[in-house]
C-alpha positions as CSV (number, residue, x, y, z in Angstrom):
1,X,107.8,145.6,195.1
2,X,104.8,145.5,192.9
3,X,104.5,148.8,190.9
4,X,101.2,150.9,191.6
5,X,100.1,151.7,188.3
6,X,97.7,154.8,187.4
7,X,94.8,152.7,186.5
8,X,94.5,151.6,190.0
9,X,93.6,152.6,193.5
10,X,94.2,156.4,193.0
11,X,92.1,156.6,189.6
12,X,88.7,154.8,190.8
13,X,87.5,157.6,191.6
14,X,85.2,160.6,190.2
15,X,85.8,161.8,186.4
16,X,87.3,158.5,185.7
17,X,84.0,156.1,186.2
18,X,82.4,157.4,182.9
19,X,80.6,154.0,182.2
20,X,76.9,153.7,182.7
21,X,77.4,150.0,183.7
22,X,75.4,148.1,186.2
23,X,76.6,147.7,190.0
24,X,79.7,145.3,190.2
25,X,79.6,142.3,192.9
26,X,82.8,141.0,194.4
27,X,82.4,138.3,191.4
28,X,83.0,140.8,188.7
29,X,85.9,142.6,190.2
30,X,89.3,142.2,188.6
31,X,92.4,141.4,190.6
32,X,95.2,143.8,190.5
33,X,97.5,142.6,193.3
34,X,97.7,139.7,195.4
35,X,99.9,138.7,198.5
36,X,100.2,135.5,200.7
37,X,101.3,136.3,204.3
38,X,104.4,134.0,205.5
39,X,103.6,131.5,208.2
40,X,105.1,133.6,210.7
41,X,103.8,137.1,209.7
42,X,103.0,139.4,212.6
43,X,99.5,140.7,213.2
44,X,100.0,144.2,211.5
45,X,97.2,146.6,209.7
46,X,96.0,145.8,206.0
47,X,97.0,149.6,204.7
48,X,100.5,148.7,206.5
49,X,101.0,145.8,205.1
50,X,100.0,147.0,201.3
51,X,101.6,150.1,201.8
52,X,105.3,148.5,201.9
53,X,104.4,145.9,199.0
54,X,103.4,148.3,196.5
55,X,105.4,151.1,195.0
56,X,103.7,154.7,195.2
57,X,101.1,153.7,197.2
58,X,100.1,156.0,199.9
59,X,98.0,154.9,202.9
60,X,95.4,156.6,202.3
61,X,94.8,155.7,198.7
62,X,95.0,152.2,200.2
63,X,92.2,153.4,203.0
64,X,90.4,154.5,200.3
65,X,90.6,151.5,198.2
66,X,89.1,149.5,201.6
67,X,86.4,152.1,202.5
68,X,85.1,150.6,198.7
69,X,85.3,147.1,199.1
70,X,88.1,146.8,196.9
71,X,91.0,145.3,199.5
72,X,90.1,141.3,199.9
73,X,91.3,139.3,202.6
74,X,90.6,135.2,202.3
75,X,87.4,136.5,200.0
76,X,86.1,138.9,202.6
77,X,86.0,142.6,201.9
78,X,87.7,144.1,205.3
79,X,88.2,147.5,207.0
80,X,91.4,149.5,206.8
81,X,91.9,148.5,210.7
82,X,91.6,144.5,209.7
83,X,95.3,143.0,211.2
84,X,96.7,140.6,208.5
85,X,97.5,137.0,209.7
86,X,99.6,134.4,209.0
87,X,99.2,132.9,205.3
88,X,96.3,135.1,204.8
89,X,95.4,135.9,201.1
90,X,95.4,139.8,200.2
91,X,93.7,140.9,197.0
92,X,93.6,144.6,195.8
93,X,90.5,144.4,193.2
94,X,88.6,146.7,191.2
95,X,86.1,146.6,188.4
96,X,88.5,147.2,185.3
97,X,90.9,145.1,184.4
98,X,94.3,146.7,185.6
99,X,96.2,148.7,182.9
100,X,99.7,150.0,182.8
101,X,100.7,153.1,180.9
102,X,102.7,156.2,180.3
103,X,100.9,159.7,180.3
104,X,101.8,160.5,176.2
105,X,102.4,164.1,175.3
106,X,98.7,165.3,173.7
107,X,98.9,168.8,171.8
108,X,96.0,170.0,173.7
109,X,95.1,173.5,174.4
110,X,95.0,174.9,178.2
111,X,93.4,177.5,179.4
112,X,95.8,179.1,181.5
113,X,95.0,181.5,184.3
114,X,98.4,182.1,186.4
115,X,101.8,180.8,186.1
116,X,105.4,181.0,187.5
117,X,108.1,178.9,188.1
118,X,106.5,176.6,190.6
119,X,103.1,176.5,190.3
120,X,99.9,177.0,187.4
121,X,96.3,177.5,187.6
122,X,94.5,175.7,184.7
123,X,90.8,176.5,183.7
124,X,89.5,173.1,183.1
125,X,86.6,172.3,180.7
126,X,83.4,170.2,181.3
127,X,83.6,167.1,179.3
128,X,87.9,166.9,179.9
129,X,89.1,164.2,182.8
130,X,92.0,165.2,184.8
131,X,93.7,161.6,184.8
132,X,93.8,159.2,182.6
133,X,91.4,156.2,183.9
134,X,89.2,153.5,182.6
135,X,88.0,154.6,179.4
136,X,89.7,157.7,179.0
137,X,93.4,157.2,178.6
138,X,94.2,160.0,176.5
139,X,92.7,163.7,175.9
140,X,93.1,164.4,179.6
141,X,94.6,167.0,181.6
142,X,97.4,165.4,182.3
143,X,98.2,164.9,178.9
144,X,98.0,168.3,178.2
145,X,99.9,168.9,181.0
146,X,102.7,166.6,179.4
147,X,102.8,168.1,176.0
148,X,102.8,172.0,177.9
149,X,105.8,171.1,179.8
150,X,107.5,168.5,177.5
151,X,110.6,171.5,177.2
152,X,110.6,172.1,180.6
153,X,114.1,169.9,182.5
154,X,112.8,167.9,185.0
155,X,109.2,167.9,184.7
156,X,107.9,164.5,183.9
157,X,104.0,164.7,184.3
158,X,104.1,160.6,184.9
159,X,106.0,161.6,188.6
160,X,103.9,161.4,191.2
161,X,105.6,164.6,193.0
162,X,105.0,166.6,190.4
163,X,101.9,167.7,188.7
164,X,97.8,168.1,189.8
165,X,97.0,168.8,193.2
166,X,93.1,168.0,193.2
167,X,91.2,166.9,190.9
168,X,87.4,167.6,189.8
169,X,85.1,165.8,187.9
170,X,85.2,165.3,184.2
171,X,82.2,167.3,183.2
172,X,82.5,170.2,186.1
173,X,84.2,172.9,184.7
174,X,86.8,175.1,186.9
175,X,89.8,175.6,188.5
176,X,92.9,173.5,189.1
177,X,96.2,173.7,191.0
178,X,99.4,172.3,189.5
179,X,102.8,172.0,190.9
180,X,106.0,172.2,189.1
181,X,108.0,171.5,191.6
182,X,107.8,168.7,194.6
183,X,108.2,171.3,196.9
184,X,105.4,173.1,195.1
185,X,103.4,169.4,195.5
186,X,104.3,169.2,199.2
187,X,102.9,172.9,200.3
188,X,100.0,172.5,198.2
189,X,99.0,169.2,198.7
190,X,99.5,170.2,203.3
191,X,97.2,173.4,202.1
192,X,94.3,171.2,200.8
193,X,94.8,168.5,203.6
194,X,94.6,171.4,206.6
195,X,91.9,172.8,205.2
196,X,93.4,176.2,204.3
197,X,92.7,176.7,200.8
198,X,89.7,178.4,199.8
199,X,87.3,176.5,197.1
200,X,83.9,178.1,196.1
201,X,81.5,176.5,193.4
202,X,78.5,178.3,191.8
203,X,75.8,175.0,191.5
204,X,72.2,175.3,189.8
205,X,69.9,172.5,191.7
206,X,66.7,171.9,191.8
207,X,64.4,173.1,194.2
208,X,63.6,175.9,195.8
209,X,65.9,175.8,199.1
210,X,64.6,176.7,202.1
211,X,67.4,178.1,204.3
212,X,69.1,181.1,202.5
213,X,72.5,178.9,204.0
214,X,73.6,176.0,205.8
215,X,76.3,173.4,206.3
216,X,76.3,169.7,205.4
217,X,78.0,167.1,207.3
218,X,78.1,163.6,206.1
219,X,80.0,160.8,205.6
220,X,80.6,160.2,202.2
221,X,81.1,156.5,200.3
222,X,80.8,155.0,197.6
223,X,77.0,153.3,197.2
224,X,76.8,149.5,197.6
225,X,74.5,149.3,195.1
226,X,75.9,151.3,192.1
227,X,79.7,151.5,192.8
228,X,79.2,154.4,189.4
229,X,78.1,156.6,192.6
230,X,78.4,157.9,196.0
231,X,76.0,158.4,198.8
232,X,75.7,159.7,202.2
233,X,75.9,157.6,205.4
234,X,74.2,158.7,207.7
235,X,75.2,156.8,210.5
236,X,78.7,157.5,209.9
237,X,80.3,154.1,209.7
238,X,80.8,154.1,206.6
239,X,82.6,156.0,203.9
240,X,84.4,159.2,204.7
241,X,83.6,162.9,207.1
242,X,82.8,165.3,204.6
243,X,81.6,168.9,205.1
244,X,79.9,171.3,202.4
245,X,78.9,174.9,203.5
246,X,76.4,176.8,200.9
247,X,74.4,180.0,200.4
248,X,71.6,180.5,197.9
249,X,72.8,183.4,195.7
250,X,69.4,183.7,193.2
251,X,66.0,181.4,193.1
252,X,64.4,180.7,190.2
253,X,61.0,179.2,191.9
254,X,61.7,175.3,190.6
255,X,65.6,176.1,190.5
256,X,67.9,177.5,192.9
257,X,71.7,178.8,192.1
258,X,73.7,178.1,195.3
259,X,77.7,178.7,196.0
260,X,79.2,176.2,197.8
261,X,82.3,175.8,199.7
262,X,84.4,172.8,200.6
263,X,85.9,172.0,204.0
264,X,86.5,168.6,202.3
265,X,87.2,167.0,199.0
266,X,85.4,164.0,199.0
267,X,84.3,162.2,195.2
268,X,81.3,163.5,194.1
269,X,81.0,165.4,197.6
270,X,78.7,168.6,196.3
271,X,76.7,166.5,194.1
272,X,76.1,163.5,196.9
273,X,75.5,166.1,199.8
274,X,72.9,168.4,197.7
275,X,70.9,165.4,196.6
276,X,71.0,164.4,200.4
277,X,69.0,167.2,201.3
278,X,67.1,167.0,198.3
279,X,68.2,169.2,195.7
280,X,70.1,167.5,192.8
281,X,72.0,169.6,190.7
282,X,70.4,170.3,187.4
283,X,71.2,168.1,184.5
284,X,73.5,165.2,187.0
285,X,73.0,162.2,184.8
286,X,74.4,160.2,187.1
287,X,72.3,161.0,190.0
288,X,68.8,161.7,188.2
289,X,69.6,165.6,187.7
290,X,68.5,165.3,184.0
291,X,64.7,164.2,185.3
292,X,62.0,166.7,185.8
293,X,62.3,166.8,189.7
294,X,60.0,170.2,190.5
295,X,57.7,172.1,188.1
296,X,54.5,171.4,186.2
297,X,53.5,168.8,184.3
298,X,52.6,171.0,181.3
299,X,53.7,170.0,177.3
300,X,55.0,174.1,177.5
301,X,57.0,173.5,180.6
302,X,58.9,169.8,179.3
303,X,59.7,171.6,177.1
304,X,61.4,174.6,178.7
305,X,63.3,171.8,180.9
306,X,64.1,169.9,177.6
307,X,65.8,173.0,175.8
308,X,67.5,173.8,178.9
309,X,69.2,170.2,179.3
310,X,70.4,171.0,175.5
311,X,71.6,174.4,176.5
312,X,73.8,172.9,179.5
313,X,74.6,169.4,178.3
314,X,76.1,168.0,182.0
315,X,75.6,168.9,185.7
316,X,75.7,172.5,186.4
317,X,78.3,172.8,188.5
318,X,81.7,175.1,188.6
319,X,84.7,175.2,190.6
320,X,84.8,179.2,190.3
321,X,86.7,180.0,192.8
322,X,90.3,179.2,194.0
323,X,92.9,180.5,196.6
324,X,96.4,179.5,198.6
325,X,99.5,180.3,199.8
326,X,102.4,180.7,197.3
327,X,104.1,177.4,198.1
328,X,107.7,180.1,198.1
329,X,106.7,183.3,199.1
330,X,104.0,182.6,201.0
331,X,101.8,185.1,199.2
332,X,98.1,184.5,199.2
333,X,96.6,184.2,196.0
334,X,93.0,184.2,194.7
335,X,92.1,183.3,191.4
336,X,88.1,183.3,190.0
337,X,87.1,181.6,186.9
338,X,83.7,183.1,185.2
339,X,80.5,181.0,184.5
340,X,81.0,179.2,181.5
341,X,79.0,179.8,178.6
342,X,76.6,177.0,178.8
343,X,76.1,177.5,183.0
344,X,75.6,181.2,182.1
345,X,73.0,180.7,179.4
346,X,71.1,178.1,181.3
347,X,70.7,180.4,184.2
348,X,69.4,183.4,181.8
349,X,66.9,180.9,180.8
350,X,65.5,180.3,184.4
351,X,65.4,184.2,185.0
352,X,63.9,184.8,182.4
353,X,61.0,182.3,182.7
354,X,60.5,184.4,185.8
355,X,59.8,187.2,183.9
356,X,56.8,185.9,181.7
C-alpha cells in the first residue's frame, strides 16, 4: 500500500497555499500516485478504489482531492462518483511536487489557554501554519506541538490519531483544539463533523452591511481559475455545502465588524462567503481585501487605509470563540480568545475616524 504522505491530499488546502503563483492547468500538476486497474477489475467508485491503495487516506480527503481536479482518470479529471474500469489509469496529482517528511521537534512557544490529560486549547498566531505544507515545512503548529509533548509516552505528533482537530488559516489568529488521546481525536473530530461545537469569529470587512444579520449558504470550491483560492458556486454542483451565519456587532461607515459563526468548515469558507455578498474582509491579500474597496478617493483618506494595512498586516479575521464537549466527562467547555493586538488597534482606528 502506497504511504499517504503529509504533503498530499490532506495539506492542499488553506494556510498551506502561501505562494502567489499563477493558476496551474492539468499540465503543471505533479503526480503523486498512480494505479493501473487489472483487466478484470470490477466497476467500483474512484474514492473506493484510492482509499484501499493508499495508507491513511480517508474518503473524504480523497473526495476532496476530486472536488479539485486533482484525481485523474485516462487524463480526464473525474467526480468522486466516477466507477473505475478495467485497465484504467488513476493519477492523484497536485501542484507541488510530492514531499515526504517527519514533523521535527521545533522549540516554539505556545500560547496555551486550557489543558488536561486528553485534550489542549492553543491560541494560535496570524502568520503561524498549523501543518506543515508546501513551503512551510517547519515553524508550524505542529512542530510546536512535537517539541511541547516530545516527554509525553505515547504522543507522537506525526500519528494521524493524535493531534489537531481543525485547522485555520495561517494568518487568522485564534483558537485550536488538540487531542492527546485518539479517543480525545475520535469525540472531537464526531463534535465538528455533527455540527455541535460552537465556533464564533470577530471579522472586519468592507462595507457597510445592510442586514444587521443573515445566513450564507453556498457551495464552496476551489476556483478553476486560481487554484491559490476558493469561490462560491452558485449553482451547487460544484465544490462543497457550506453555511456561515453573521451579525454586524459595530459599523464604521466604509467598514463593518461582523461575528460570524460556522455550521461548516469549509477552506477559506468566511473569507469566500463574505466576498460573495460583497464584503471582503479588510486587508485579504489573496482575495483583493488590501484594495481600497469603499471610501473616497481623497490623498487624506489613502492614506488612512494605507496606515491601517500597516497596523493589521493580514486579513482581519479571528477565531475568538470556541466550545465542546469534554471528549471524557462530557463537560461543556467554552473558551474565548481576545482581539489580538493588531485586530484591536485597527478597529480603534476606524472608530475613531468616526469621531473627527
Amino acid at each position: 500500500m502506497e504511504k499517504f504522505p503529509f504533503d498530499t491530499i490532506d495539506e492542499i488546502d488553506g494556510d498551506k497555499l502561501n505562494s502567489d503563483s499563477d493558476s496551474t492547468s492539468i499540465n503543471e500538476l505533479y503526480e503523486h500516485f498512480r494505479f493501473t486497474a487489472d483487466r478484470g477489475q470490477t466497476p467500483v467508485r474512484v474514492d473506493k478504489f484510492l482509499v484501499d491503495r493508499i495508507e491513511n487516506a480517508s474518503r473524504n480527503r480523497i473526495q476532496s482531492a476530486t472536488e479539485r481536479g486533482y484525481v485523474i482518470v485516462n487524463g480526464t479529471p473525474v467526480r468522486s462518483n466516477y466507477k473505475v474500469k478495467p485497465c484504467d489509469t488513476i493519477q492523484v496529482v497536485m501542484d507541488r511536487p510530492r514531499h515526504d517528511f517527519e514533523v521535527l521537534p521545533e522549540n516554539i512557544p505556545l500560547n496555551i489557554v486550557y489543558e488536561d490529560s486528553c485534550v489542549m486549547v492553543v491560541d494560535k498566531p496570524s502568520g503561524m501554519c498549523v501543518h506543515p505544507g508546501h513551503g512551510n515545512y517547519n515553524g508550524t503548529m505542529l512542530n510546536a506541538l512535537a517539541w511541547y509533548m516530545r516527554d509525553k509516552e505515547g504522543f507522537n505528533v506525526n500519528d494521524p490519531r493524535l493531534g489537531l482537530v481543525h485547522r485555520i488559516d495561517k494568518d487568522t489568529s485564534g483558537l485550536l483544539a488538540v487531542a492527546k488521546t485518539p479517543d480525545a481525536k475520535t469525540s472531537l473530530g464526531r463534535q465538528f463533523f455533527n455540527k455541535t461545537t460552537k465556533r464564533l469569529y470577530s471579522a472586519l470587512v468592507w462595507g457597510n452591511v445592510k442586514n444587521s444579520e443573515g445566513r450564507i449558504e453556498a457551495s464552496i470550491g476551489r476556483n478553476p481559475k486560481d487554484r491559490l483560492q476558493f469561490t462560491v458556486f452558485p449553482d451547487g454542483e460544484q465544490g462543497r455545502n457550506a453555511a456561515t451565519n453573521y451579525r454586524v456587532i459595530e459599523r464604521f461607515g466604509y467598514t463593518t465588524l461582523v461575528e460570524c459563526r460556522l455550521e461548516t468548515g469549509r477552506t477559506h469558507q468566511i473569507r469566500v462567503h463574505l466576498k460573495h455578498i460583497g464584503h471582503t474582509l479588510f486587508n485579504d491579500s489573496r482575495y483583493g481585501g488590501n484594495e481600497i474597496l469603499k471610501g473616497e478617493n481623497t490623498v487624506k483618506y489613502r492614506q488612512f487605509i494605507s496606515n491601517c494595512l500597516e497596523i493589521c498586516p493580514r486579513q482581519a479575521l479571528h477565531a475568538g470563540t470556541l466550545g465542546f464537549k469534554h471528549p471524557i466527562t462530557g463537560e461543556e467547555l467554552f473558551f474565548e480568545s481576545p482581539l489580538p493586538n493588531d485586530m484591536a488597534m485597527l478597529i480603534d482606528k476606524w472608530k475613531n475616524s468616526l469621531r473627527r
